[in-house]
N, C-alpha and C positions, 0 to 999 in steps of 0.2 A: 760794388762793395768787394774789397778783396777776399779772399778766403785762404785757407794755413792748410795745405795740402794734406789731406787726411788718410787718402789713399794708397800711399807710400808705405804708413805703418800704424798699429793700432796705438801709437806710445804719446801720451801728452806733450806737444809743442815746445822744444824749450825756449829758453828767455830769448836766445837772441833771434830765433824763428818769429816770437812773436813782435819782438821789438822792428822785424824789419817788415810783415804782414801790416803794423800799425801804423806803419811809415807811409803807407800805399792809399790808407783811408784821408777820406777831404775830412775838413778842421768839425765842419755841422756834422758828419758822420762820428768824431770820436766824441765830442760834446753828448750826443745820443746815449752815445754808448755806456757814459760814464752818465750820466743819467738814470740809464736802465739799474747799472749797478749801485750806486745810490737808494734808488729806492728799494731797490731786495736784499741789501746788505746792511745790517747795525755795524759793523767792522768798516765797512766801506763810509758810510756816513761819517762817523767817527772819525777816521783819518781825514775826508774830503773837509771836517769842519777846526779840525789841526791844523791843515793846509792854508787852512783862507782866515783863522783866529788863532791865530801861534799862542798871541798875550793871553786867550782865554782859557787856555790846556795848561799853562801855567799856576794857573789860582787853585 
């Protein structure tokens, strides 16, 4: 699993460090992952159910 080199500095990741760390993960690894945050997110949920029912965020 890859990892976003944290040693370097104590500063959170930016977008395009993570976007290229996520590039590294296999397709079952990002699946997981958006999984995990799914279920601990109502924010996450919510968009993931915009994503996949566009017509239903409409009504």
């Amino acid at each position: 699993m890859p990892n976003i080199d944290t040693k370097k500095s104590k500063k959170k990741p930016s977008i395009p460090e993570i976007k290229k760390a996520l590039k590294e993960y296999e397709k079952d690894e990002l699946i997981s992952m958006l999984m995990d945050c799914y279920k601990m997110s109502k924010e996450v949920k919510n968009y993931v159910h915009v994503l996949l029912q566009p017509e239903e965020a409409l009504e």
